[in-house]
C-alpha positions as CSV (number, residue, x, y, z in Angstrom):
1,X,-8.6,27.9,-83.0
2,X,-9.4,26.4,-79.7
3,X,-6.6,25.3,-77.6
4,X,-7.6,21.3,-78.5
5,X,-6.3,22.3,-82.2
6,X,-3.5,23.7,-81.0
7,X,-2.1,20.9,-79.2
8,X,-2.4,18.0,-81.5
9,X,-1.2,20.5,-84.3
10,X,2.1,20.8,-82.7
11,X,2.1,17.0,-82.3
12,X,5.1,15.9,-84.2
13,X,3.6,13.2,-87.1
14,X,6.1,10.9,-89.0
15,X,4.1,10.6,-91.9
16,X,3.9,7.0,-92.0
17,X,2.1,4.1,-90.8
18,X,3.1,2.4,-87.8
19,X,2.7,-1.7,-87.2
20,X,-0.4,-2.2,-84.9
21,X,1.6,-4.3,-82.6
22,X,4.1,-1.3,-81.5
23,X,1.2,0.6,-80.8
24,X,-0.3,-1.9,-78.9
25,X,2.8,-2.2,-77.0
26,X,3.1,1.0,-75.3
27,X,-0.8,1.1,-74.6
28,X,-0.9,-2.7,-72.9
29,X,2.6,-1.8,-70.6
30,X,0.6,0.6,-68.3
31,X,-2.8,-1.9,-67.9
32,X,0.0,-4.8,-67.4
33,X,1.7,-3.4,-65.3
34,X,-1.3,-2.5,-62.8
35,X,-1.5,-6.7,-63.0
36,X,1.4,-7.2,-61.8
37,X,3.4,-7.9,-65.1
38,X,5.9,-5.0,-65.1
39,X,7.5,-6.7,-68.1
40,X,5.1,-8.0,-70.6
41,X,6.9,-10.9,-71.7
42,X,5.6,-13.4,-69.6
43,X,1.7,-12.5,-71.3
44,X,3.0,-12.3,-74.9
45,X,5.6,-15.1,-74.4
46,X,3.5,-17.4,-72.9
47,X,3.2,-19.9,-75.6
48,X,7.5,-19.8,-76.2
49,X,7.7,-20.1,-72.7
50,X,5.4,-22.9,-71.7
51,X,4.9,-24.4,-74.9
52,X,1.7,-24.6,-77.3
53,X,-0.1,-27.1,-74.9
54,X,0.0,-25.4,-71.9
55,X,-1.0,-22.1,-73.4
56,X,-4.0,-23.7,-75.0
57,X,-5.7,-24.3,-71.3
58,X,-3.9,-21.8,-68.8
59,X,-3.2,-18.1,-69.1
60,X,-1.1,-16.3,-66.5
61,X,-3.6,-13.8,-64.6
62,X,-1.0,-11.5,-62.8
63,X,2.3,-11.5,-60.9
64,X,2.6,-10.2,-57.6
65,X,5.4,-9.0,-55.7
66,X,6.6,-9.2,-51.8
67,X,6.7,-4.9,-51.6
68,X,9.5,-3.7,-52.8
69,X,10.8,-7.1,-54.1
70,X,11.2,-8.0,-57.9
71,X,12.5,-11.4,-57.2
72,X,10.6,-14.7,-56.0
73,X,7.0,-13.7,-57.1
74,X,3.8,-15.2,-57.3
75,X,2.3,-16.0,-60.7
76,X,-1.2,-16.2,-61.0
77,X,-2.6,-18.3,-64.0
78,X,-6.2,-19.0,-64.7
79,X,-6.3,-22.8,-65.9
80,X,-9.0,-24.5,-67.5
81,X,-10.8,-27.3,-64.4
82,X,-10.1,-30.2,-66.4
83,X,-6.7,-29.0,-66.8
84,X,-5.6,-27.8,-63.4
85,X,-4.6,-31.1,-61.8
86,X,-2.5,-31.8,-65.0
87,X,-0.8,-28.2,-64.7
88,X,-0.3,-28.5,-60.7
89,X,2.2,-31.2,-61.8
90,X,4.0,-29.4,-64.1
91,X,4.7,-26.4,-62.1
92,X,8.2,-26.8,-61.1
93,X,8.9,-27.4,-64.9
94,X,7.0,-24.2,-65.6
95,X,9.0,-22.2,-62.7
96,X,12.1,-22.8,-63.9
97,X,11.1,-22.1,-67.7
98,X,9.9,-18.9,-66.9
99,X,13.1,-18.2,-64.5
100,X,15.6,-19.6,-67.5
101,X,13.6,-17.4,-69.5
102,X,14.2,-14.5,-67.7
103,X,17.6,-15.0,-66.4
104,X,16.9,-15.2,-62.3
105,X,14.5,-15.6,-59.9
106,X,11.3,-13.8,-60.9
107,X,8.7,-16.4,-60.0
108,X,9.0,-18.9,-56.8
109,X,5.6,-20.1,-57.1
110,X,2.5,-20.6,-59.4
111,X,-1.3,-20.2,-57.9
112,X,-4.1,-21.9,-59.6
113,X,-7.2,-20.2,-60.2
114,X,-9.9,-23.2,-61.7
115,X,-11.9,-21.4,-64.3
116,X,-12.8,-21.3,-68.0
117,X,-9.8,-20.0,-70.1
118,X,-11.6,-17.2,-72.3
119,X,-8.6,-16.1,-74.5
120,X,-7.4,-18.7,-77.5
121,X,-5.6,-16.4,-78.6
122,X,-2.5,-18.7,-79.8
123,X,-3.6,-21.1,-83.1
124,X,-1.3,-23.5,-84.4
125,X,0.7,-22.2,-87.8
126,X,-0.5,-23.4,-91.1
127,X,2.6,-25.5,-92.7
128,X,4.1,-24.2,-95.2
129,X,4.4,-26.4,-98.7
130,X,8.0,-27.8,-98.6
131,X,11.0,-26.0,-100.9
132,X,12.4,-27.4,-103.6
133,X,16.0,-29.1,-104.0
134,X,17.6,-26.0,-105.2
135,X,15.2,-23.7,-102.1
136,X,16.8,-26.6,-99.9
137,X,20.3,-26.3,-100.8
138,X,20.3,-22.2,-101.4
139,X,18.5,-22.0,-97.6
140,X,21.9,-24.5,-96.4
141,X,24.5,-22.2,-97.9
142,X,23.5,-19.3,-96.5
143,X,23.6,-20.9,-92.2
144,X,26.4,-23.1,-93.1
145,X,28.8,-21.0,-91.6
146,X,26.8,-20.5,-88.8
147,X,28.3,-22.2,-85.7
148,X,25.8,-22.3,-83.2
149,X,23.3,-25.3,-84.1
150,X,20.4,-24.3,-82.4
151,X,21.1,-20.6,-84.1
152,X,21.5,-22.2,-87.6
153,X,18.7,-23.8,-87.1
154,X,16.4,-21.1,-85.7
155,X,17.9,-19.3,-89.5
156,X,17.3,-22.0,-91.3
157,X,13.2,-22.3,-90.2
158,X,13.2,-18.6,-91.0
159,X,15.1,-18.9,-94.8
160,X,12.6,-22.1,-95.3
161,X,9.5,-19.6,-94.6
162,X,11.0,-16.3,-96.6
163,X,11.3,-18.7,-99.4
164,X,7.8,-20.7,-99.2
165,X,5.8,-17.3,-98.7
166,X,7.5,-16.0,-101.7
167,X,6.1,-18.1,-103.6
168,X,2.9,-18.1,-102.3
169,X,2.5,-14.4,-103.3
């Protein structure tokens, strides 16, 4: 055997098949993270933090760093021409979403850079037929006792879409 064999041989295996997206994860973290974007959130986020519009015509780029800092960075995001104006207005808004998503400081300003946004990567969903009365009411019982609103309701999108793909299958 050559010594190739040997070491994916003694590569422990689990025997089953991984999601594509944990894969993904590990192997995008190191090419991120050479872009500035230590944590990955703000690229996979994007659309949760921004919101569906702005992701459709601006992408962040990279993040940089004062050396040695992880605070107050500099996010760069690649905005469509048409769209740049419109996003240099909503900056502030877009700092603090990405601060509040993050919990402090990680970005004290937003750079522009005008060009073509390659990557639609974020469709809209397809709706999903409405439930019945009795889907309704078993989805209601089940976050009724849930006291958080924005919680119950976050469980109650989630019941609505087990049920509808159920019976889609």
């Amino acid at each position: 055997m050559t010594k190739a064999k040997d070491k994916t041989s003694a590569l422990p295996r689990s025997g089953r098949t991984r999601r594509l997206a944990d894969s993904l994860s590990g192997l995008t973290r190191g090419l991120l993270a050479r872009q500035g974007f230590a944590q990955t959130d703000v690229v996979t986020h994007w659309p949760a933090i921004v919101g569906p519009v702005l992701a459709r015509h601006c992408l962040p780029e990279r993040l940089a760093f004062a050396r040695g800092e992880r605070r107050g960075g500099t996010l760069h995001v690649v905005a469509d021409s048409a769209f740049a104006l419109e996003f240099q207005y909503l900056i502030p808004q877009v700092i603090a979403r990405i601060n509040g998503y993050y919990g402090f400081e990680a970005v004290s300003q937003i750079k522009i850079v005008q060009a073509p946004v390659k990557a639609r990567r974020w469709q809209p969903r397809r709706k999903l037929a409405p439930l019945g009365p009795a889907e309704e009411k078993a989805v209601a019982e089940i976050v009724a006792e849930t006291r958080d609103p924005g919680l119950r309701a976050a469980l109650a999108a989630l019941g609505r879409a087990v049920y509808a793909s159920g019976r889609d299958s």
